[in-house]
C-alpha positions as a LaTeX table, in Angstrom:
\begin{tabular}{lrrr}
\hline
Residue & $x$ (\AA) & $y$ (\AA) & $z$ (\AA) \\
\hline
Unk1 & 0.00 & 0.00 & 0.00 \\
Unk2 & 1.57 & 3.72 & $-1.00$ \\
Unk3 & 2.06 & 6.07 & 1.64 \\
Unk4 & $-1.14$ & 8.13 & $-0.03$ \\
Unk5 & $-3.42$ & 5.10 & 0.17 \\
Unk6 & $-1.97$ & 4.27 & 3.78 \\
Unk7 & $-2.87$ & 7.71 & 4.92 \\
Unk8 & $-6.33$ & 7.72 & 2.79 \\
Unk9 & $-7.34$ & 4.50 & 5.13 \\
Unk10 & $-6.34$ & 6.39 & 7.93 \\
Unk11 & $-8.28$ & 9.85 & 7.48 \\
Unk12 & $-11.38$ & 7.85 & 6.47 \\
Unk13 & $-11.12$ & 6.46 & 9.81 \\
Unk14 & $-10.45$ & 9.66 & 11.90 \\
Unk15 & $-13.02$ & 11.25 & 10.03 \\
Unk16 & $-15.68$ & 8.15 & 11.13 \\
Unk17 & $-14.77$ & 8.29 & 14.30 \\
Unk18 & $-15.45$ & 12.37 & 14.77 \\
Unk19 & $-19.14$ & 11.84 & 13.10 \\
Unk20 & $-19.78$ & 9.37 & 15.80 \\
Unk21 & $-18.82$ & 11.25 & 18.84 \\
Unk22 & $-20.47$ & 14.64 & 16.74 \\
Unk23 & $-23.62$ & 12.19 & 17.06 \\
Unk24 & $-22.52$ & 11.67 & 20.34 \\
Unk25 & $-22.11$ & 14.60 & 21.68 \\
Unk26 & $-19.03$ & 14.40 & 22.62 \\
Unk27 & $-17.32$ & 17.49 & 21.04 \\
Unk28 & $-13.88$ & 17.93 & 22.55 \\
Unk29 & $-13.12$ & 14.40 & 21.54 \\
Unk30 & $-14.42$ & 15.14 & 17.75 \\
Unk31 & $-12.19$ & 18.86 & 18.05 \\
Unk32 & $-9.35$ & 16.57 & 18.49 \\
Unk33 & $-9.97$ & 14.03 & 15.46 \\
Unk34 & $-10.88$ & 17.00 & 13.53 \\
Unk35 & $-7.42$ & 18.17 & 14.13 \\
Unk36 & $-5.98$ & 15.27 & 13.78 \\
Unk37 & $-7.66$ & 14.80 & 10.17 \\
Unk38 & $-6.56$ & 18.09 & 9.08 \\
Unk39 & $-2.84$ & 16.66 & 10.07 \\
Unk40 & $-3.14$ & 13.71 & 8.00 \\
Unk41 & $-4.69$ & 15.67 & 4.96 \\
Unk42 & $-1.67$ & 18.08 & 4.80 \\
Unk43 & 0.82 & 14.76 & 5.19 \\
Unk44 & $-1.63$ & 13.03 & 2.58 \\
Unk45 & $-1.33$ & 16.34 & $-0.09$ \\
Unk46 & 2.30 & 16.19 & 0.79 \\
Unk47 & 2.98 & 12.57 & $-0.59$ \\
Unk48 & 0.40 & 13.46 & $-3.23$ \\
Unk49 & 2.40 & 15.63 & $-4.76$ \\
Unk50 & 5.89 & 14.21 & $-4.24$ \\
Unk51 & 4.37 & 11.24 & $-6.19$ \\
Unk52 & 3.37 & 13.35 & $-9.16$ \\
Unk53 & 6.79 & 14.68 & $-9.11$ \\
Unk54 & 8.35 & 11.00 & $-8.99$ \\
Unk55 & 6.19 & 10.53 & $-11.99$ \\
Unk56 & 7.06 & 13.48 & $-14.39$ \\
Unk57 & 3.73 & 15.39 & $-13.22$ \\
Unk58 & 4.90 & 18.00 & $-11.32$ \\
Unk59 & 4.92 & 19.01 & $-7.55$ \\
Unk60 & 2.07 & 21.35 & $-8.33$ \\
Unk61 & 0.20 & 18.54 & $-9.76$ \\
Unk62 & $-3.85$ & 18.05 & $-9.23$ \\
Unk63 & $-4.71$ & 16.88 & $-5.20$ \\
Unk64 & $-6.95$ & 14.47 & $-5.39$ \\
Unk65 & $-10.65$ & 15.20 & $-5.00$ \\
Unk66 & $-10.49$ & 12.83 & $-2.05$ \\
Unk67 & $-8.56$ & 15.48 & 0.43 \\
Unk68 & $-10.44$ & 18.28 & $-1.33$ \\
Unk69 & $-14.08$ & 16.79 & $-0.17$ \\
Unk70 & $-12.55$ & 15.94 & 3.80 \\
Unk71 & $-10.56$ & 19.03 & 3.72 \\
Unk72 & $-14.23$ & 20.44 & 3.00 \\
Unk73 & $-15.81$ & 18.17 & 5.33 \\
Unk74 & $-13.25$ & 19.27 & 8.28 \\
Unk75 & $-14.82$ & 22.94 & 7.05 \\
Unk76 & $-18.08$ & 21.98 & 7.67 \\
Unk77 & $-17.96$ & 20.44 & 11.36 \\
Unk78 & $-15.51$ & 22.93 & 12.26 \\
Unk79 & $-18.68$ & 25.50 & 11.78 \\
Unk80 & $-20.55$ & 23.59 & 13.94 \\
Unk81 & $-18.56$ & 24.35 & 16.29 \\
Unk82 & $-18.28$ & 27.87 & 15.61 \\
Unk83 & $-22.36$ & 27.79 & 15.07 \\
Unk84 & $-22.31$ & 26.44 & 18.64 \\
Unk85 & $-20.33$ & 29.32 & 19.93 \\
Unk86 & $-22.79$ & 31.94 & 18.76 \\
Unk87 & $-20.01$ & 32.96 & 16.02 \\
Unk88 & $-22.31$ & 32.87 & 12.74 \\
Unk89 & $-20.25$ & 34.88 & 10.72 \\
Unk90 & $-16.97$ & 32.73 & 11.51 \\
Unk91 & $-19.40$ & 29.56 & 10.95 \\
Unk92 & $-20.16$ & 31.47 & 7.30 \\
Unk93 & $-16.73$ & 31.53 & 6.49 \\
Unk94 & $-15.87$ & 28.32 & 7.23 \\
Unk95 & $-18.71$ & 27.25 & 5.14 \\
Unk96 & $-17.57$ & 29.11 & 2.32 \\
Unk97 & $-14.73$ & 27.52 & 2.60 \\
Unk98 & $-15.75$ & 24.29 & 2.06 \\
Unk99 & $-17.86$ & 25.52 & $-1.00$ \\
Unk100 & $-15.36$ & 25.95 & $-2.62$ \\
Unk101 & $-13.36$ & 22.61 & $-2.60$ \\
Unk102 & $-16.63$ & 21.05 & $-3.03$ \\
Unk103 & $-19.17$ & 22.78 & $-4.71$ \\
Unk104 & $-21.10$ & 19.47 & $-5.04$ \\
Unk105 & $-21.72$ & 19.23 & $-1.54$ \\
Unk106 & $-25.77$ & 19.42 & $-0.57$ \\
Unk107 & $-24.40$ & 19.56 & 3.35 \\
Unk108 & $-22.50$ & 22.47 & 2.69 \\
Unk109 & $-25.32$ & 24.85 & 0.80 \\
Unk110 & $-27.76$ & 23.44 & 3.53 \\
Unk111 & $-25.51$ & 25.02 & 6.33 \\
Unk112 & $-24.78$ & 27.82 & 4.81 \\
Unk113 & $-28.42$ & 28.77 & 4.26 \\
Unk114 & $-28.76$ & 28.30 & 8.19 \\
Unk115 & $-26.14$ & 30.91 & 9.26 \\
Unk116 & $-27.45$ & 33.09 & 6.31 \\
Unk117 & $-31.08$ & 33.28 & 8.16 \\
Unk118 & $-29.27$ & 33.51 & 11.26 \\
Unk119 & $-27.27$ & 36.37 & 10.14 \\
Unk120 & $-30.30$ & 37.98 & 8.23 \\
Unk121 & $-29.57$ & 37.89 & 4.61 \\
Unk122 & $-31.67$ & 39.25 & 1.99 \\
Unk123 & $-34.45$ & 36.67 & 0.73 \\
Unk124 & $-32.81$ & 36.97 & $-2.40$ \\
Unk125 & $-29.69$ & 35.42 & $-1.45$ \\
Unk126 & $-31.48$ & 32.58 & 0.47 \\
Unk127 & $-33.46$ & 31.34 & $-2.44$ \\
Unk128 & $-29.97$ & 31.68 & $-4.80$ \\
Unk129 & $-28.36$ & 29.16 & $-2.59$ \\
Unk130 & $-31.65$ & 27.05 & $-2.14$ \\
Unk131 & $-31.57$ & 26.84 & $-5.64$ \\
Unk132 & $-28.31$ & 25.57 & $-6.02$ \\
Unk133 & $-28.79$ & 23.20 & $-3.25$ \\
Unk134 & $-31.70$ & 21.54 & $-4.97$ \\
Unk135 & $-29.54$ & 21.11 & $-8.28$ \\
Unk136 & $-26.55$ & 19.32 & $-6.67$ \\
Unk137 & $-28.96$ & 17.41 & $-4.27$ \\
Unk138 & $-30.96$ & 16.32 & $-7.35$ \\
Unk139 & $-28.38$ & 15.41 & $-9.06$ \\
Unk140 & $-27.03$ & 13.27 & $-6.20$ \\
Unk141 & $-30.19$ & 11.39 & $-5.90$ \\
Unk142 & $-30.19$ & 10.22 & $-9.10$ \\
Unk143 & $-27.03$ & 8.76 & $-8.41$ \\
Unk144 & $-27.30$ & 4.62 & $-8.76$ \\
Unk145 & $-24.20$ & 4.02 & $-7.26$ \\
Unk146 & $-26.11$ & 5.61 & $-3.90$ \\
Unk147 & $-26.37$ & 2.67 & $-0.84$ \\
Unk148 & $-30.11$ & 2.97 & 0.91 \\
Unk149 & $-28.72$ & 5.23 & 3.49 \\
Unk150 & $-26.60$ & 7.51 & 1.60 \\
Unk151 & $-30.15$ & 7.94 & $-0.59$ \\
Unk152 & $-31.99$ & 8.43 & 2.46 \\
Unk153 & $-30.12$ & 10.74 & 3.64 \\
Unk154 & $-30.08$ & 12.91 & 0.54 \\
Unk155 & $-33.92$ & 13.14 & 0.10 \\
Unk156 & $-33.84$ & 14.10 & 3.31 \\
Unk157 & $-31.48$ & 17.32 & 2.57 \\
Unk158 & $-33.76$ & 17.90 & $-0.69$ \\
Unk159 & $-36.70$ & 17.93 & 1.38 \\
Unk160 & $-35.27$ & 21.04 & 3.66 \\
Unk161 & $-33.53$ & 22.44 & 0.59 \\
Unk162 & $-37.74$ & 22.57 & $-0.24$ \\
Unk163 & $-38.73$ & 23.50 & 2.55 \\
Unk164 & $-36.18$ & 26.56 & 2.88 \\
Unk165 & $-36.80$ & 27.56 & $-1.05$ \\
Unk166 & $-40.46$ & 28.02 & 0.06 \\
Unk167 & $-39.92$ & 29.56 & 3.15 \\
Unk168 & $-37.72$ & 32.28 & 1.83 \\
Unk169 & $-39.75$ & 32.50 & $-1.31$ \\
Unk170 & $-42.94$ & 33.07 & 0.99 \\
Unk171 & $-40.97$ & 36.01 & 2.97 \\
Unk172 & $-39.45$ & 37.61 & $-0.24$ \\
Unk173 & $-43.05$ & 37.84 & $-2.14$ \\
Unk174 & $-44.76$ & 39.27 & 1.35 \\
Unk175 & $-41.73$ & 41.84 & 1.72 \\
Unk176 & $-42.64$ & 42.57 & $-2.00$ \\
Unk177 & $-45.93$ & 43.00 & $-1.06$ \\
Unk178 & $-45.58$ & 45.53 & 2.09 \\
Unk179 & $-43.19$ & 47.35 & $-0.04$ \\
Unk180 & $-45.86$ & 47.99 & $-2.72$ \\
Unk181 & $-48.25$ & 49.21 & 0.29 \\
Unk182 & $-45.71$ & 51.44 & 1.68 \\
Unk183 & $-45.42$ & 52.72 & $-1.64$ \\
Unk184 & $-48.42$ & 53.29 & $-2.33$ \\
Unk185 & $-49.72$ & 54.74 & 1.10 \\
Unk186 & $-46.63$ & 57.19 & 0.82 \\
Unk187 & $-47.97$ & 58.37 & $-2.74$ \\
Unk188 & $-51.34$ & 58.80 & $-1.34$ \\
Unk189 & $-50.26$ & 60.92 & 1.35 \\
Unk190 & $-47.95$ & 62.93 & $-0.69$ \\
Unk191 & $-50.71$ & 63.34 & $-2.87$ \\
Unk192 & $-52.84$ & 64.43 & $-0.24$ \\
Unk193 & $-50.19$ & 66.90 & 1.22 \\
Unk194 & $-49.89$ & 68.86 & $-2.28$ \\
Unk195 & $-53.38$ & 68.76 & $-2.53$ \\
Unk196 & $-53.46$ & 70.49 & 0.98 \\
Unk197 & $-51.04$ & 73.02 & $-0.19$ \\
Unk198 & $-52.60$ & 73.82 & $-3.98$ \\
Unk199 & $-55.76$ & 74.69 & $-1.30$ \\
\hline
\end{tabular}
């Protein structure tokens, strides 16, 4: 086994073992696998790109998609834990972050569209990312190499991606809709003013 592969079996398992004691509840022991994780990712890129070298390729070679997606993951719980702390717009850029090494990534647009309500984002930019999290989670879905879970799991994202879409679509078309009576109201009563002075 290569030193890459060697360390791939080893970060899948750190990374297991922090979802279970995220599920847990046990957090310091997930900060520290989390850590740990990032440690082997960096040592992982490392040979990654000594082997391209070796090969003709290049040190600045490609990483593999692999440490991109549980760089991203590592991203994504480390917002939690921001989230947790009451630091949204840390927990924001974390997220962003992991956007973009994996765009693909249904978790990521899901949590991202929490801290945006959190922090109070326009309507507009909650139904963008919605959106987008309905086309990757879609897309995932139709995925036949899915196991039962993994599918599961992903219809259950696309149902809150839904279910967020139509809440922030509700709340953009009723903040269109007090606008236009604002509007409106303040017309009348400027009309009413001039009318007032003309008399």
């Amino acid at each position: 086994m290569s030193s890459v592969a060697a360390l791939r079996h080893t970060i899948g398992e750190q990374s297991a073992l922090a979802g279970q004691c995220l599920h847990n509840g046990d957090f310091d022991q997930a900060r520290d696998l989390i850590a740990q994780t990032r440690d082997s990712l960096a040592a992982a890129e490392a040979a990654a790109r000594a082997a391209a070298e070796s090969a003709g390729a290049g040190a600045d070679g490609l990483v593999p998609r692999w440490i991109s997606d549980k760089r991203a993951e590592c991203y994504v719980r480390e917002a939690l834990f921001a989230q947790r702390a009451g630091a949204a717009g840390k927990a924001c850029g974390l997220l962003l972050k992991a956007e973009e090494l994996n765009p693909d990534c249904g978790t990521v647009h899901i949590n991202l569209i929490s801290v945006l309500e959190h922090l109070g984002a326009r309507h507009e930019q909650i139904l963008s990312r919605a959106k987008r999290a309905i086309v990757v989670l879609e897309e995932r879905v139709r995925d036949d190499s899915l196991d039962d879970a993994s599918r599961q799991g992903t219809n259950e994202l696309l149902a809150l991606a839904y279910l967020k879409y139509a809440g922030a679509l509700e709340s953009h078309v009723k903040e269109d809709i007090e606008s236009e009576v604002c509007f409106s109201y303040g017309r009348g009563s400027l009309l009413s003013l001039g009318a007032g002075l003309e008399g």
